[in-house]
C-alpha positions in Angstrom: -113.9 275.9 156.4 -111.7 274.0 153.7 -114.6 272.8 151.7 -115.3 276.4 151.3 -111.8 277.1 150.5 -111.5 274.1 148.3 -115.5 275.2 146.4 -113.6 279.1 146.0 -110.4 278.2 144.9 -111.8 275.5 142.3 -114.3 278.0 141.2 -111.8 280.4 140.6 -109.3 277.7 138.2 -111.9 276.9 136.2 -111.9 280.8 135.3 -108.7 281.4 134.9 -107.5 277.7 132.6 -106.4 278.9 129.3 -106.2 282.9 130.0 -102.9 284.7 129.6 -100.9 285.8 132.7 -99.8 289.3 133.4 -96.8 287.6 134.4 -96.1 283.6 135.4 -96.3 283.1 139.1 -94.7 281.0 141.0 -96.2 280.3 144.4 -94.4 279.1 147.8 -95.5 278.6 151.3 -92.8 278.3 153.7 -91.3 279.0 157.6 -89.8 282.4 157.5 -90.3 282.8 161.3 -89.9 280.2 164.1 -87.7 277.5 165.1 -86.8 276.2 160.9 -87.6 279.9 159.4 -83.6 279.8 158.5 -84.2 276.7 156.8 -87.4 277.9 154.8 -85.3 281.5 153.7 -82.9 279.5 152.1 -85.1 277.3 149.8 -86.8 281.1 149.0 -83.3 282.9 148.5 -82.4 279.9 146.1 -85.7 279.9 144.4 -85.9 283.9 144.0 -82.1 283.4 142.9 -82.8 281.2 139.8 -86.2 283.3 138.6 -84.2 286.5 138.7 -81.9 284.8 137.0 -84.5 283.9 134.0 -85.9 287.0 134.2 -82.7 288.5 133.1 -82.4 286.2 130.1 -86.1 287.7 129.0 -88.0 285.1 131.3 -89.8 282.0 129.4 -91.3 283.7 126.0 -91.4 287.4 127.1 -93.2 286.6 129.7 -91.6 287.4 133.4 -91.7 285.0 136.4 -92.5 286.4 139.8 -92.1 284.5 143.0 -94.4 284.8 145.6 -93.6 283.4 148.6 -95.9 283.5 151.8 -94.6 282.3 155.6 -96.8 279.6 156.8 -95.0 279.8 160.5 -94.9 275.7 159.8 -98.0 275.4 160.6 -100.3 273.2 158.7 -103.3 275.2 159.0 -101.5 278.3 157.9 -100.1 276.1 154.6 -103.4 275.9 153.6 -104.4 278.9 154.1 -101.2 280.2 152.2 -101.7 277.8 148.6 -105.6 278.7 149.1 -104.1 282.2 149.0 -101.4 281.9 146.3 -104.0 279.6 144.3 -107.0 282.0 144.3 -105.8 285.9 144.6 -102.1 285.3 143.4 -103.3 282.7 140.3 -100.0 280.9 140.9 -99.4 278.6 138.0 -97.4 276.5 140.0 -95.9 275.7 143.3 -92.3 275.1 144.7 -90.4 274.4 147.9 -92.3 274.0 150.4 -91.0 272.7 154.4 -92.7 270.2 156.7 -94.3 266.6 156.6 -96.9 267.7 158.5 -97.5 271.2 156.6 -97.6 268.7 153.5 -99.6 266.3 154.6 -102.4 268.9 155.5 -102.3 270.5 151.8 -102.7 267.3 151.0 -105.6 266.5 153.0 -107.4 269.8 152.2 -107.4 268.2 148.3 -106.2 271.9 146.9 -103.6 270.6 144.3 -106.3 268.2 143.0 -109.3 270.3 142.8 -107.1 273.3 141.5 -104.6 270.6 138.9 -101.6 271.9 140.1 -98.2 270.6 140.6 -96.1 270.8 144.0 -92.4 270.8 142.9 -90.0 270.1 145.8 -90.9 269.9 149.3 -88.5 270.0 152.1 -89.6 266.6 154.0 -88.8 262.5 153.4 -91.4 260.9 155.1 -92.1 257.9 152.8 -96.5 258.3 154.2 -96.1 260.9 151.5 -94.8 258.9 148.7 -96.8 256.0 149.4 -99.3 256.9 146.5 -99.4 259.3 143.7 -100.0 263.0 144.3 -99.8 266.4 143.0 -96.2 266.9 144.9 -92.7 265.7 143.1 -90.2 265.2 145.4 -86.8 266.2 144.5 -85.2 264.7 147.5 -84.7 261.4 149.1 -86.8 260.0 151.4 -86.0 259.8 155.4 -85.5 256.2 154.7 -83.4 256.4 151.7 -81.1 258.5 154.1 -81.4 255.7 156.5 -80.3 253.0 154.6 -77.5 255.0 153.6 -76.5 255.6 157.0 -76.8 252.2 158.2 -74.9 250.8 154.8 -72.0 252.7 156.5 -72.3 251.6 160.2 -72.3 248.1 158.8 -69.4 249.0 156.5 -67.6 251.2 159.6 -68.7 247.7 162.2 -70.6 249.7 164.0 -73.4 246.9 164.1 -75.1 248.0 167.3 -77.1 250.4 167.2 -79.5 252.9 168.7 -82.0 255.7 168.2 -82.8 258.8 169.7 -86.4 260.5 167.3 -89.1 262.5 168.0 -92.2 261.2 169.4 -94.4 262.3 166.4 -95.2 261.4 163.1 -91.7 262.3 161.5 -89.4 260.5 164.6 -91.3 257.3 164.7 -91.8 256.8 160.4 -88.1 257.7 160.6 -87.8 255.0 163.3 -89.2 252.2 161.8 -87.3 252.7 158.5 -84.2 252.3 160.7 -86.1 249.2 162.1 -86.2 247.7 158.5 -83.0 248.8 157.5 -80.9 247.1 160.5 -83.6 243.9 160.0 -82.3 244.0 156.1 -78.3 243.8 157.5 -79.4 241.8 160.4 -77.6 244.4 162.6 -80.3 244.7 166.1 -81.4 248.1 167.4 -80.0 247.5 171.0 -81.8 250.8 172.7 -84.3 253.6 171.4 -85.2 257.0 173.2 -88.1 259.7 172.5 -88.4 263.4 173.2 -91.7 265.3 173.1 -91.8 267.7 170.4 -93.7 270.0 172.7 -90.2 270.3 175.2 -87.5 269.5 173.2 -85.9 268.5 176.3 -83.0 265.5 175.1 -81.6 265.1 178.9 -84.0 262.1 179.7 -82.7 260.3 176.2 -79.3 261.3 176.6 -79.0 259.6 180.2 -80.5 256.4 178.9 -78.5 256.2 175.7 -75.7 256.9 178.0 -75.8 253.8 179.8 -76.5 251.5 176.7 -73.8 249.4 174.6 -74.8 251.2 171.2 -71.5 252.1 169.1 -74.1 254.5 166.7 -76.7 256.3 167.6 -79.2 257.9 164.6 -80.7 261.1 165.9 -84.4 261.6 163.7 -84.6 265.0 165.4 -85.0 268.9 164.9 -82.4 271.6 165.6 -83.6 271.7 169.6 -83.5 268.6 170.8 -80.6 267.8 168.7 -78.5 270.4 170.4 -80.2 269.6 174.2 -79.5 265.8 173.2 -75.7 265.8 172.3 -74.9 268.4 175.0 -76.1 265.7 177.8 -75.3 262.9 176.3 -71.5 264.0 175.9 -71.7 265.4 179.7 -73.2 261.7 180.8 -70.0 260.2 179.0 -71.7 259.1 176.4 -69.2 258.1 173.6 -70.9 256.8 170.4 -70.4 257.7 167.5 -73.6 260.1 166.4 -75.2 260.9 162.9 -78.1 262.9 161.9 -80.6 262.9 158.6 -80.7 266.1 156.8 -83.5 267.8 158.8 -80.4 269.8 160.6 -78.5 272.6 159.2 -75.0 271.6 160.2 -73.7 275.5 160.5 -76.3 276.1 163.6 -75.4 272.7 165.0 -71.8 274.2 165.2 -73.0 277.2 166.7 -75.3 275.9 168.9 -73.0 273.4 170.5 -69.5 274.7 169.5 -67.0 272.9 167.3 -65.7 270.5 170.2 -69.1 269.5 171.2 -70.3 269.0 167.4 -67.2 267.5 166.1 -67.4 264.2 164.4 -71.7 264.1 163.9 -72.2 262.7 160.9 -75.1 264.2 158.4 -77.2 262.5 155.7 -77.4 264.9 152.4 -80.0 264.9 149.7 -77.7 266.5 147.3 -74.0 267.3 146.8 -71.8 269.4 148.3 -73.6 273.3 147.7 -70.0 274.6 147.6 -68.9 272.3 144.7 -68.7 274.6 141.8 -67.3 272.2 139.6 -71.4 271.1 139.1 -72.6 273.3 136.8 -76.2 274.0 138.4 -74.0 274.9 141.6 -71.8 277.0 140.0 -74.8 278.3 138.4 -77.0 278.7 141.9 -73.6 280.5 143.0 -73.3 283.0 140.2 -77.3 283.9 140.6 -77.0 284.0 144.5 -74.1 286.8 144.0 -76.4 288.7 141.8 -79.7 288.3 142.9 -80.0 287.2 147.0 -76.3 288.5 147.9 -77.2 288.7 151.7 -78.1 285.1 152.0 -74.9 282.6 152.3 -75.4 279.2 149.5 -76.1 276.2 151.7 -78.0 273.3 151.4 -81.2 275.0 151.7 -80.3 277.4 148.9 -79.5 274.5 146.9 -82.2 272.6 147.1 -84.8 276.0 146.2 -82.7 276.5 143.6 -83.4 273.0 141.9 -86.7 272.8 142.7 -87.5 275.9 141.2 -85.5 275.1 138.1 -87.7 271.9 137.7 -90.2 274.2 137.9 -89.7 276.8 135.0 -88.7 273.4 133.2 -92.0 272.6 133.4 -93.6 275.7 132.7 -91.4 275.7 129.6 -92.1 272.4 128.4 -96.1 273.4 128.7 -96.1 276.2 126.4 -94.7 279.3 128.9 -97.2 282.1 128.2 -100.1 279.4 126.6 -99.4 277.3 129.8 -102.1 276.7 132.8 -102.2 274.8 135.6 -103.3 271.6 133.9 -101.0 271.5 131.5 -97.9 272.3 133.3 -99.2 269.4 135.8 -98.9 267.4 132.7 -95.4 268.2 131.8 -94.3 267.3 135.4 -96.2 264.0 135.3 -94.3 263.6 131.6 -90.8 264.9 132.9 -89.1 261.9 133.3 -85.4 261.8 133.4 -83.7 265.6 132.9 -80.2 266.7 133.4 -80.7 269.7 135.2 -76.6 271.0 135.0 -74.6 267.9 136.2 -77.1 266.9 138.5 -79.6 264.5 137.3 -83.3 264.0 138.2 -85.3 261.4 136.9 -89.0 261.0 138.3 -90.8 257.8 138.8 -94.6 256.5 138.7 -94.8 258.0 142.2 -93.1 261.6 141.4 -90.3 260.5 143.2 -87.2 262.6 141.2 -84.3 261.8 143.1 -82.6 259.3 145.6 -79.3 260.9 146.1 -77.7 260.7 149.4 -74.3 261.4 150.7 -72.8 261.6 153.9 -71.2 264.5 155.5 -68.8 264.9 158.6 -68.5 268.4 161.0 -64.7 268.3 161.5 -62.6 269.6 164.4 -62.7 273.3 163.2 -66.3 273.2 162.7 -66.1 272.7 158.7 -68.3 270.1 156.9 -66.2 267.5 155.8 -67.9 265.7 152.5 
């Protein structure tokens, strides 16, 4: 079935290199449904903010942009299905903000950005298997393990030198894991307990009661929204009092709500970019202003944030490649030749293995619920 896919879609790029556009599309498969479709209609409110907002400037050489954005349910199989889509009927030019290490990983597998020379700008995931060797995809964010040895940089600093772990039992909890393993190893700091959930229950209770009896000061969750929420709940109950902090795989504003502001004060949260409120950076005062006009009934977050940049490397890209001359190939090209940009205050600068950005800050939820950053 992907071969087929793959022999289509490749079939139809090879007719369509070189043609003019009736207008420049941009292509994105993400979650707009299920357990992180919050998470993927932010990177799309910020992404449709920023295009609307070149449209009204005259878009890139006459030409308009239009976003097309497709929910993959995160579901690998459906992400496929969805670029094959946005690839073959839509002739997207290029991609942007996609959601999941696993949806990734597929579209990787299935070979679609190579056969069809097409760039993946900005992909909500850190898992370092998918930085390991060049690809199609440029990450604008830091990897799970950049985040990690942030984290622990600040235990150490904090002397919170014991530490444990509560992940998920797939693919994303146990890469996440053993960057924490090499991280503590690097500060010789041990890893004095560890706990597992199956993604399939999201059920924390059994990790919570062991992490409850061990002599951790920290605890690292590598966790969804769920089992974050099932996790601190009984861990608290059990009398569980170290200190907790999270990578940036959980919006903090549903954490409050899920577990209240008592329950939720003091969790600490990696981020992969500044503060979304800080309008003294001009691409966030710029997000902001677009947002307002553009997506009014979606709040700026994170998310937003982080569509919003991706999408502006985008049309960089696109730019840099000729606009209305541009195809697939050649904006791949320009991303591979992008190198170090300032995007507004906020700086990206790509590597040999696409890798755009390392930033990572740490948050706090305070006693009234607010982020403290």
């Amino acid at each position: 079935m992907i071969r087929q896919l793959i022999a289509r879609t490749a079939i139809c790029t090879a007719c369509s290199l070189g043609i003019a556009h009736a207008d420049i599309v941009v292509g994105q498969s993400t979650p707009l449904s299920g357990a992180v479709g919050d998470m993927g209609k932010g990177l799309m409110a910020g992404a449709r903010a920023y295009i609307e907002a070149v449209n009204a400037k005259g878009g890139i050489s006459g030409e308009k942009l239009r976003l097309v954005t497709l929910d993959d349910q995160y579901k690998p199989d459906n992400t496929v299905t969805n670029t094959h889509t946005l690839l073959e009927k839509e002739n997207a030019l290029i991609l942007t903000s996609y959601l999941g290490t696993a949806t990734t990983g597929e579209l990787l597998k299935s070979k679609l950005l190579d056969t069809n020379k097409v760039a993946l700008v900005g992909t909500l995931t850190g898992a370092s298997n998918l930085r390991e060797s060049p690809s199609n995809v440029f990450h604008l964010r830091a990897s799970y393990a950049d985040e990690i040895v942030r984290i622990v940089d600040i235990l150490k600093g904090m002397g919170l030198v014991d530490v444990a772990v509560y992940h998920e039992s797939g693919v994303f909890g146990m890469g996440g894991k053993e960057a924490l393993e090499k991280a503590l190893t690097t500060n010789k700091m041990p890893l004095v307990d560890a706990a597992s959930y199956d993604n399939k229950l999201n059920d924390g209770k059994p990790a919570a009661v062991k992490l409850a009896q061990s002599r951790a000061l920290a605890i690292v969750m590598i966790s969804s929204l769920k089992p974050t929420v099932s996790f601190v709940r009984e861990y608290r109950q059990a009398g569980g009092t170290a200190q907790l902090f999270h990578l940036s795989t959980v919006n903090y504003e549903n954490l409050v709500k899920e577990l209240g502001p008592q329950l939720a004060h003091g969790i600490g949260i990696a981020q992969i970019a500044p503060y979304f409120d800080n309008t003294r950076i001009a691409v966030i005062r710029e997000m902001h202003d677009a947002m307002k006009k553009y997506t009014p009934e979606t709040k700026p977050s994170y998310y937003t944030l982080e569509g919003f940049i991706n999408t502006k490397v985008a049309v960089e890209a696109i730019r840099r490649a000729g606009g209305r001359s541009a195809n697939r190939a050649t904006v791949l090209k320009a991303m591979e030749e992008m190198g170090k940009v300032d995007i507004g205050g906020y700086t990206v600068d790509f590597d040999r293995r696409n890798q755009g950005s390392r930033y990572v800050e740490l948050t706090m939820i305070g006693a009234d619920g607010r982020l403290a950053h």
